[in-house]
N, C-alpha and C positions, 0 to 999 in steps of 0.2 A: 762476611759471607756465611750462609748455612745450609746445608745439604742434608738432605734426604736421598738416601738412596738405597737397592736391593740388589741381585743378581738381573734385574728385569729394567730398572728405571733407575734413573736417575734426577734430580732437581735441586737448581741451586736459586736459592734468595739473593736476595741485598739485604741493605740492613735497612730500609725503607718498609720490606714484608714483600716489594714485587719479584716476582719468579724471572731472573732470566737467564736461567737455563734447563731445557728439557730434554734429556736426550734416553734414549733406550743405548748403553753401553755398547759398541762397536757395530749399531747397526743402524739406527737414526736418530738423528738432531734437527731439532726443530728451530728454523730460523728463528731465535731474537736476538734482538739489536739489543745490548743490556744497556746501552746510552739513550733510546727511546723508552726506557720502559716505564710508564707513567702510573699514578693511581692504583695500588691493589683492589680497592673496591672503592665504594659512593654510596648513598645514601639519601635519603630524601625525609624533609619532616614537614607536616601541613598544620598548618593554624585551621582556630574553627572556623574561620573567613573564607578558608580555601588557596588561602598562601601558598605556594611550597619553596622551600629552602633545599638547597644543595649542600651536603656536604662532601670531603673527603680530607685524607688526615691531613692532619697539620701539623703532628710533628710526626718523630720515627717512632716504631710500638718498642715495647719492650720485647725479647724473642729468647725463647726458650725450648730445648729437644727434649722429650721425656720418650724413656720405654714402654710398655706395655706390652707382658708376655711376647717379646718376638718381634709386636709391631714399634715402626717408631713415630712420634709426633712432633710438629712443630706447632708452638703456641706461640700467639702474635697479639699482643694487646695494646690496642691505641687510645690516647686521651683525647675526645674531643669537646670542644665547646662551642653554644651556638645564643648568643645573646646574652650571655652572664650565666648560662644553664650548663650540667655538665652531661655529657654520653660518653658509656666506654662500648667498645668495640673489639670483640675478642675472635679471634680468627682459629679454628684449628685444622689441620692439615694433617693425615691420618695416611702412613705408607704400610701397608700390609706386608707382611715379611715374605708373602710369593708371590706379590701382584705387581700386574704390568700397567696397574693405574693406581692412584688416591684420592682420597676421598675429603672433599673441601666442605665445613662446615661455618656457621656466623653466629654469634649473640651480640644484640647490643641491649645494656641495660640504658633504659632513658630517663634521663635527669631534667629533659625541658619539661615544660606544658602543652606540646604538639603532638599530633600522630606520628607512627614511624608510616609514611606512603610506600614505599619501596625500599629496599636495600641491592644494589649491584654486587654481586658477591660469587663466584669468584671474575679476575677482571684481570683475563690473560692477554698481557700488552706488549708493542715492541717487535710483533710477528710482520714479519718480513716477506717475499719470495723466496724459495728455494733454487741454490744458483748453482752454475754448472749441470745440470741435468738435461738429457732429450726430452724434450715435449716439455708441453704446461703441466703445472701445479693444477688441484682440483681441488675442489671444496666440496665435499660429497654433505648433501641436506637433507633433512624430512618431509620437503613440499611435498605434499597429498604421497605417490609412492617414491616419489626419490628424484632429485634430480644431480647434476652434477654442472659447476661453474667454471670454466677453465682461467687461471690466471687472476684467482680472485681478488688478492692484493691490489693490481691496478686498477680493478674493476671497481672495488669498494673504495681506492682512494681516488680514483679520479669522478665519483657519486654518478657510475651510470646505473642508468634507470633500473631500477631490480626488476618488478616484472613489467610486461608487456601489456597491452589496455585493456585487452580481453581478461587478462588474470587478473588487475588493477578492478575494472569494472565490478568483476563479479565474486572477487577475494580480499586478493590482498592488502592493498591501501587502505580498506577496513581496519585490519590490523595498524593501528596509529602509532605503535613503538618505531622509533631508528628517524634514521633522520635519510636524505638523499645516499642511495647507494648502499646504504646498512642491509646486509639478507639479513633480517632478523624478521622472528611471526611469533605468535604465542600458542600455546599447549594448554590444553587440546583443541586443537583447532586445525589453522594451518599446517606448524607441524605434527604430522603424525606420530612421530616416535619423540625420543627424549634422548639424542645426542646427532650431533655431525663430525664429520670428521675432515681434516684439512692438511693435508697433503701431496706426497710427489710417487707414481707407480713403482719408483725403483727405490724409493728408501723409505716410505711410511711416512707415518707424520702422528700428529696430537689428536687423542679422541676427545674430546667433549661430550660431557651429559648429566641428564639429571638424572640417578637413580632412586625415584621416587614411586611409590605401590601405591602411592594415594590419587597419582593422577593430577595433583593442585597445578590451578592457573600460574602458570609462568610464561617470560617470556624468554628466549636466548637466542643468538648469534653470531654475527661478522660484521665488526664497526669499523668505523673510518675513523682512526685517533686526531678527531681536533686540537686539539694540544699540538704533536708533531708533525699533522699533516702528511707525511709519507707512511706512517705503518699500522695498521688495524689491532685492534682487541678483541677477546673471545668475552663474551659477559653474560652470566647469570641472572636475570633480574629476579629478586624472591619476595613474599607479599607478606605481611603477618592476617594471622586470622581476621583480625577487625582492623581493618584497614584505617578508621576512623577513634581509634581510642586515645584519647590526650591520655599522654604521660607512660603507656603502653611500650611493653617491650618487643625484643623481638627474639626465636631463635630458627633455625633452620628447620623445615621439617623434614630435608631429606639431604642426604651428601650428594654433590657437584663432584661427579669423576673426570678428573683432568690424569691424562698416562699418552703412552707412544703405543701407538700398532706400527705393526711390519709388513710392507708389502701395498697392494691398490688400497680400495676402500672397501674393499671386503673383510677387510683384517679386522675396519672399527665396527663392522658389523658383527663379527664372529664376538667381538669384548661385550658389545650390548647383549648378543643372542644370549649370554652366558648368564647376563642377571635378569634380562627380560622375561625371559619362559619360565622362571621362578615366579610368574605373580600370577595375582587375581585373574586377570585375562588369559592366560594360559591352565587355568583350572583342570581344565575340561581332558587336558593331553591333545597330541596331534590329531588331525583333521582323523586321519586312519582310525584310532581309536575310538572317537568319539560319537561314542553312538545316540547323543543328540542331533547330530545333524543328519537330514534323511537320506537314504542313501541313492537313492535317484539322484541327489543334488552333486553325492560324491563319484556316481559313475557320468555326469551329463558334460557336453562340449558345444552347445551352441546354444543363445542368445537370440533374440531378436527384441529390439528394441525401438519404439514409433515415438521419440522425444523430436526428433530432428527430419527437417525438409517438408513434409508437409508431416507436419504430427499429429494428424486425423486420429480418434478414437473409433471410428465407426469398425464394424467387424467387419461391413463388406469390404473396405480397401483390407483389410491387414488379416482376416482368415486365409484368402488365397495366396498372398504373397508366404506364409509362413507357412502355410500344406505345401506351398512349390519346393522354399529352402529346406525345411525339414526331407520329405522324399527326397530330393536334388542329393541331398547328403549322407541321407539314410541312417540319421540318426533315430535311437530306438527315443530319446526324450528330447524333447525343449523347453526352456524356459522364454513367457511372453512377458517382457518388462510395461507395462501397458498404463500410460496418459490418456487422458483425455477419456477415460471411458464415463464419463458422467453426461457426456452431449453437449459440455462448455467449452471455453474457449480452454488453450493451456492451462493447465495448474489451476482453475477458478482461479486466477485473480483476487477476485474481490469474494470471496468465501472462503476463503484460510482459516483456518483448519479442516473444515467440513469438505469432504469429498464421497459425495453417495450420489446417483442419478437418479434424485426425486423424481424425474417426471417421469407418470409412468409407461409411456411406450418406450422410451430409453431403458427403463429397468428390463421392460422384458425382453429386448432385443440382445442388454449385453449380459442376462442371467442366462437366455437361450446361446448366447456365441457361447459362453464358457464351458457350457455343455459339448456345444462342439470339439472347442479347443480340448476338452478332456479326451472324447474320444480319439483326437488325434495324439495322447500325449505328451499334450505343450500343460504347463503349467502356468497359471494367470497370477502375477502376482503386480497391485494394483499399486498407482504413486497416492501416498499422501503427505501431505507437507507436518512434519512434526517440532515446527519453531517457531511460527509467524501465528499470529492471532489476528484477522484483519478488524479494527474499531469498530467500523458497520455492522458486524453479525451481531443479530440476536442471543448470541451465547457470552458475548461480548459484553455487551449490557448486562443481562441476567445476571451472570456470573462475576460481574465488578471486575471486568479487565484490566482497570488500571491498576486492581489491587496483586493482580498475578506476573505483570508483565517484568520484564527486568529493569531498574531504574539505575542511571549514573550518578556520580559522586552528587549532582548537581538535586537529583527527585527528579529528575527528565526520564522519557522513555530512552533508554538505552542504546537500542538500536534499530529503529522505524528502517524496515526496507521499503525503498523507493520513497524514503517519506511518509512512510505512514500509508501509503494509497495500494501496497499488498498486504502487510500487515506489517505486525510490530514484534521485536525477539520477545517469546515468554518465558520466563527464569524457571529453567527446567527443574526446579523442585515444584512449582505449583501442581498442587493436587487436582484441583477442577481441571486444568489444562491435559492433565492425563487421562484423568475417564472421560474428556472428547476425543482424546487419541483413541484408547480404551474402545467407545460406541461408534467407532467408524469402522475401526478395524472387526467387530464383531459382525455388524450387521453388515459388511462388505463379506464377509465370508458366511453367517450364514442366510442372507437373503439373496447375495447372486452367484457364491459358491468358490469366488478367489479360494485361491492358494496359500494367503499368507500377505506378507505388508511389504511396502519400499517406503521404508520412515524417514522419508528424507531431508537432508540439512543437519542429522545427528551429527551424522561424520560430515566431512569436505567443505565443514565451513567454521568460521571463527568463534571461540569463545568470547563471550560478553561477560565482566563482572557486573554483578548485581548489588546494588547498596539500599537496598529494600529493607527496614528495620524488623518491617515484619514476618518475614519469609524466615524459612526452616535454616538459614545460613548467618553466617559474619557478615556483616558489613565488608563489601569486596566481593563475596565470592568463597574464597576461599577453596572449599571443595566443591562449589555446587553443581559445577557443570558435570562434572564425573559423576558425582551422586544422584544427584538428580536426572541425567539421563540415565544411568545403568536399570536404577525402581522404575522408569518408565516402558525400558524394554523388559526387566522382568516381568513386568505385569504384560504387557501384551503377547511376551514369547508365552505364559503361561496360560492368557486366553486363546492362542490362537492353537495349542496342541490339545486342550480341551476337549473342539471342534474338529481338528482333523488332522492325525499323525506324523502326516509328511508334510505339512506347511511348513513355511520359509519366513523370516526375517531378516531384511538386506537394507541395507541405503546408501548415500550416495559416494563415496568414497572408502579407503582405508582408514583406520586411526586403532591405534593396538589397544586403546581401553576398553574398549565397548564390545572387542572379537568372539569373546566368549558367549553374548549374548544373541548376535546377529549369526544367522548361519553360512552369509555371505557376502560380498561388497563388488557395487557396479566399479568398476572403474573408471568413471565419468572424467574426469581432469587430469588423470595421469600418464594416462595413454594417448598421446598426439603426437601430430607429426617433429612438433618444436615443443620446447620446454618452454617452461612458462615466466622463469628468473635468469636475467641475463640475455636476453634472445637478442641474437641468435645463437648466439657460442653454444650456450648450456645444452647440458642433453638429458633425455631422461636414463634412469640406472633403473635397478630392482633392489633399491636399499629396503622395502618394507619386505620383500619378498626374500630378501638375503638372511631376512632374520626370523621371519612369519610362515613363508610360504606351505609350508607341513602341519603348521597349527589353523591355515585360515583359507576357506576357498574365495576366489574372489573373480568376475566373470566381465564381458564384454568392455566398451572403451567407446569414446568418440568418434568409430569410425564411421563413416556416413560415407553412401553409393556415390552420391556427388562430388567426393572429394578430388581431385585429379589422379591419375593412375600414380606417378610416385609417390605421395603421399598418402593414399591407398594402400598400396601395397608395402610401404614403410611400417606403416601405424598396425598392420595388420602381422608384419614380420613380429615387431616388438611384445605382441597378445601372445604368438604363440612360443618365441622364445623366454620368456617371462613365466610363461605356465599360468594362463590365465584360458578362462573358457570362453571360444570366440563368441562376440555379439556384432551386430550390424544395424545400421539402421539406414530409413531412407530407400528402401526397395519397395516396389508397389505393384498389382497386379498389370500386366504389361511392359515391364521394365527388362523383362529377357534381354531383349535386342537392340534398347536405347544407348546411341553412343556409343564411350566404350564401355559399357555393362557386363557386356559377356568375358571380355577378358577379367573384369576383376571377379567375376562371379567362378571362373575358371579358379582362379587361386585363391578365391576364398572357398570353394570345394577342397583344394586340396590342406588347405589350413585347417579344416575343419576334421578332413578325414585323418589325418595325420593326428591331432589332437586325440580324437575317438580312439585311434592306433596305440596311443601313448598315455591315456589318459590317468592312469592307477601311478605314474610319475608325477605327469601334469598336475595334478591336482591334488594325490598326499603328499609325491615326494619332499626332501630335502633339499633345499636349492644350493646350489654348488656353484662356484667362478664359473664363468663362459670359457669355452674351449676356447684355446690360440689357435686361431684361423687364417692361414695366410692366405692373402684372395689380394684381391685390388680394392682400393681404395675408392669410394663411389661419391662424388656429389650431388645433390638432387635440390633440383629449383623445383619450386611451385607459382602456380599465375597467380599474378597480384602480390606475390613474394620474390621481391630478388636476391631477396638475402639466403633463404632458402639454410640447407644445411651442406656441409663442406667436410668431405674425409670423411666420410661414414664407410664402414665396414662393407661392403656390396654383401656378404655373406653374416648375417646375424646367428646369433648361438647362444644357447641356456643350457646348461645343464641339473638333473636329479639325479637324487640319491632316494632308493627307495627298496629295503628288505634287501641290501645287498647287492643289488643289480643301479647301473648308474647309466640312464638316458640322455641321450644327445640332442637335442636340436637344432637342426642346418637350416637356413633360410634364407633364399637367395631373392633380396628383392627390390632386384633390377630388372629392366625388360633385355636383358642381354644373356647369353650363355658367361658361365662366371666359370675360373678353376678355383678349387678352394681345397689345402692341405691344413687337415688338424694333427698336431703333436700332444700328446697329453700322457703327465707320469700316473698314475693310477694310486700310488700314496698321498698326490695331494687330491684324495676323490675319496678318500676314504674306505677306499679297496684294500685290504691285505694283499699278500701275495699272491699269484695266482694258483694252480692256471685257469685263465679268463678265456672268452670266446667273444668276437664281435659280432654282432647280429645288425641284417640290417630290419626294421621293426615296420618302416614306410619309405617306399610306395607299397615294397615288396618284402614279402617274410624271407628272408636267407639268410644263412653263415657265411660271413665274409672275411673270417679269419678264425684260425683257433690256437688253443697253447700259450695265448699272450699271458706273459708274466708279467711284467712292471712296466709297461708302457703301451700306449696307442699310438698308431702313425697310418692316416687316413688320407689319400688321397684321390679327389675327382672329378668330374666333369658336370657342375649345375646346368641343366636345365633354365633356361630365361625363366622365371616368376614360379619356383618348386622350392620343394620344399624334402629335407632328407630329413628318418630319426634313427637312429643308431641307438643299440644297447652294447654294454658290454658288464657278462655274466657268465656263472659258471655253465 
């Protein structure tokens, strides 16, 4: 046995190199079974035929502790062999003398004549459920902004379905890593960040991640150990540069942090926050700061967005509905998320990448609405598809599309959506693929006067390795997807301020590599009524926003007017607890009085106003745990769903940090009167001592308390479908 350990962590090997023991010293231990504990890593090697071989060791490595000023290391080195050929496999493990994690690196030098394919590294096994505890264990994840899977141990060993057909359809079964029940996706992509965490709310648990600045294609998560059949693994998967090189070696390009957090899952987002905001993405400083982003966009709270129900382009459906919402709510700005404005059907289809309304009574109807929309200001900021190349266009042709697109191991196109019949992924270092980005986005702004771009598909969707010999990259990939999109939004973020100072740069979901460059992200798949892994259990969290939220503005969500009133009004709690800037979609000129219209349109006024009330939180602050709310416990079915969601909060809550003063969010949304008592100590808020004052900030301006020192204690009476926001400040 060998151990690693500090005032922070602890970990003990075997003499095999597998970990099974993790514990953070008298506060959390992380279930493993050390009689399950299988395989420290794997590996994979490919002939030029396209073979692959598995390995993993075969015998025990040899293991060794060295110092290093302070720090301590363990070194692990195994003899493998694969056909008469020899690989060794050096593992080190790196505990910083005041850190609550380590840092896990790989070489292998290769002695066959194959490529190294893959390497699994690190391959934390023998995880267990957490026992004796109230409530489920959770596996807090990076799907698009966060979700959360209760009990995931049984969930991954018994291979239920990860996600749901809607998120399968249009995500993630794309991603082809894991096998039945595995949550695992690959980066950047799927997941947006680069760790999970998996845990119990009263003793913490194991953080997982990749602390990587380069951003490179990986993939990681939560597997189902076929081997033992009862207990999952945490696994790394790592790529070499050239994916494709006989006799090629390999070494890690960035450390694999395995450590304990204390506490929910906010703890493993505090450990990520710590090395995340040191990188290229976080350049720029918090949102507050940064005075690249315009500042209309940092004082706005409302959205409208025409994707969904009838997703007409024409100005006349969608000028009057959005002159109604905007006066209705009395916001001073809005932003128009705006499809269809070409006169074609959704998204052109069949003209990917190109989205301009050549013909020209269309140009001049939606050059004239823009006009409009300014004087009312709404800002127009127009979709185009920035991934798919459809074969048919003549830029296609011209431009030797096959030579730009992304190719698999095979010289196939990579990844044809729908088959090839929308288009096909282009390997975002192609140059020509940019300056059609590049010429649509120009002459969208300056021949009909947009706002700026919605480049969509950067974020909220999967990475594709590319093995194009030709292309600016390795064989694989490697970095291309980071690099090659980051040169394509700089080029457009830099034509589009050119042309006109306050323009915007957004698309379709979060993903923390690219934040620095877009000035904001829809929230298109993260925001719904049900999560999208594990449904129905899972739920969504604010894991991007736990760590991001001060550095990154990010605005509306899938909610649509037709959705039933609970699930309406759920989806719409979650926006503005969350600190996101409302959007809506699916309202149309006459739709006041349809159904039940007016009640959701009721609280979505007061979502919106409230937001407007709060919004210098909502949208720099620091995001902080949710207040403890004690309320009742609410279920809510939806039609056509019986599964629906169960034990939800009746009372949702967010809170910010922001210049010292620390905002509340109350949301009560059920169609019932609710009582709801917040307790909350003010050190864990980041408040010094006081004396503090409560203010109430929405519906109404007042002091509702003063002199408070070290604690809150809020008690009151909601309102059916209201919404409270509290401050407490000096």
């Amino acid at each position: 046995m060998h151990t690693l350990e500090n005032d922070k962590v602890r970990m003990m090997f075997n003499d095999d190199g597998g970990l099974v023991g993790l514990e953070r010293p008298g506060k959390v231990a992380v279930p493993i079974d050390p009689d399950k504990v299988t395989a420290p890593f794997d590996l994979e090697l490919r002939d030029g035929e396209g073979n692959v071989a598995k390995l993993a060791p075969q015998s025990r490595p040899d293991m060794r502790l060295e110092e290093e000023e302070g720090d301590t290391k363990l070194i692990l080195a195994w003899q493998l062999s694969h056909n008469g050929d020899s690989l060794k496999a050096v593992a080190t493990v790196r505990l910083p003398k005041d850190s609550q994690v380590s840092a896990w690196t790989m070489q292998v030098e290769n002695g066959t004549p194959h490529a190294i394919w893959r390497v699994v590294f690190p391959r934390i096994s023998g995880l267990t459920s957490f026992e004796d505890q109230d409530g489920p264990d959770w596996l807090a994840v990076p799907y698009h902004g966060g979700e959360a899977i209760p009990d995931p141990v049984p969930f991954v060993v018994g291979e239920g379905r990860r996600t749901d057909a809607r998120a399968a359809a249009l995500f993630g079964l794309r991603d082809r890593e894991g096998q039945a029940g595995d949550i695992t996706f690959s980066y950047p992509g799927m997941w947006t960040m680069q760790f999970l965490a998996y845990g119990h709310p009263r003793t913490g648990g194991v953080y997982f991640a990749a602390h990587d600045p380069a951003a490179l294609y990986k993939n990681f998560g939560f597997h189902k150990d076929r081997i033992t059949g009862d207990t999952v693994f945490l696994a790394m998967e790592q790529y070499p540069a050239d994916r494709t090189a006989a006799g090629g070696d390999f070494a890690s390009y960035f450390d694999t942090a395995v450590g304990c957090y204390a506490g929910d899952w906010w703890g493993a987002s505090a450990l990520y926050r710590e090395w995340a905001t040191k990188q290229e993405w976080c350049q720029n400083g918090p949102a507050r700061e940064n005075a690249t982003i315009p500042q209309w966009l940092k004082d706005n709270s409302f959205w409208y967005w025409n994707h969904k129900e009838r997703a007409k382009g024409a100005p006349f459906y969608l000028y009057p509905a959005i002159k109604y919402l905007k006066e209705r709510f009395e916001c001073e700005t809005a932003g128009f998320h705006w499809y269809e404005y070409t006169g074609m059907m959704h998204d052109n289809l069949f003209t990917y990448p190109h989205m301009y309304p050549h013909d020209p009574d269309c140009k001049k109807i939606i050059t004239e609405a823009v006009r409009d929309f300014h004087r009312l200001n709404v800002r127009c900021i127009p979709y185009i598809n920035s991934r798919l190349w459809n074969p048919g266009t003549i830029s296609y042709e011209e431009l030797d599309g096959d030579a730009q697109i992304a190719l698999d191991e095979h010289g196939e196109a990579a990844h044809p959506w729908a088959s090839g019949a929308v288009g096909i992924t282009a390997c975002p270092t192609s140059e020509p693929y940019h300056e059609i980005i590049r010429k649509t986005n120009h002459d969208l702004m300056v021949d009909i006067g947009m706002d700026g771009s919605y480049l969509d598909q950067i974020t909220c969707c999967f990475a594709v390795p590319c093995f194009n010999k030709d292309h600016d990259h390795p064989p694989g990939g490697h970095d291309h997807w980071y690099r090659g999109y980051r040169e394509l939004c700089r080029k457009v973020r830099a034509d589009m301020r050119e042309i006109k100072d306050e323009s915007i740069i957004t698309s379709e979901g979060v993903i923390e590599c690219y934040q620095d460059l877009f000035d904001a992200d829809l929230r298109y798949a993260d925001i719904r009524p049900q999560a999208a892994i594990c449904k129905p259990a899972g739920l969504h969290i604010p894991l991007f926003d736990s760590v991001y939220h001060d550095y990154h503005v990010t605005y509306g969500s899938d909610l649509l007017m037709k959705m039933d009133l609970p699930q309406f009004a759920y989806t719409t709690a979650l926006n503005l607890a969350f600190g996101i800037q409302i959007g809506v979609s699916g309202f149309f000129p006459g739709d006041e009085s349809k159904r039940d219209f007016p009640v959701k349109l009721d609280f979505l006024e007061k979502a919106v106003r409230a937001h407007r009330a709060a919004r210098s939180w909502l949208n720099l602050g620091e995001w902080k745990p949710p207040a403890a709310v004690e309320c009742e416990q609410a279920d809510i079915t939806f039609s056509g769903d019986a599964s629906g969601l169960r034990m939800t909060p009746a009372i949702q809550s967010g809170c910010f940090l922001l210049d010292g003063e620390l905002c509340i969010v109350l949301v009560n949304h059920t169609d019932r009167p609710q009582h709801g008592t917040v307790r909350m100590d003010l050190a864990d808020y980041g408040l010094a001592s006081g004396p503090y004052k409560l203010d109430m900030v929405y519906p109404e301006a007042q002091t509702l308390e003063q002199n408070l020192d070290e604690s809150v204690e809020y008690a009151a009476d909601f309102d059916a479908l209201s919404v409270r926001v509290l401050a407490v400040r000096r």
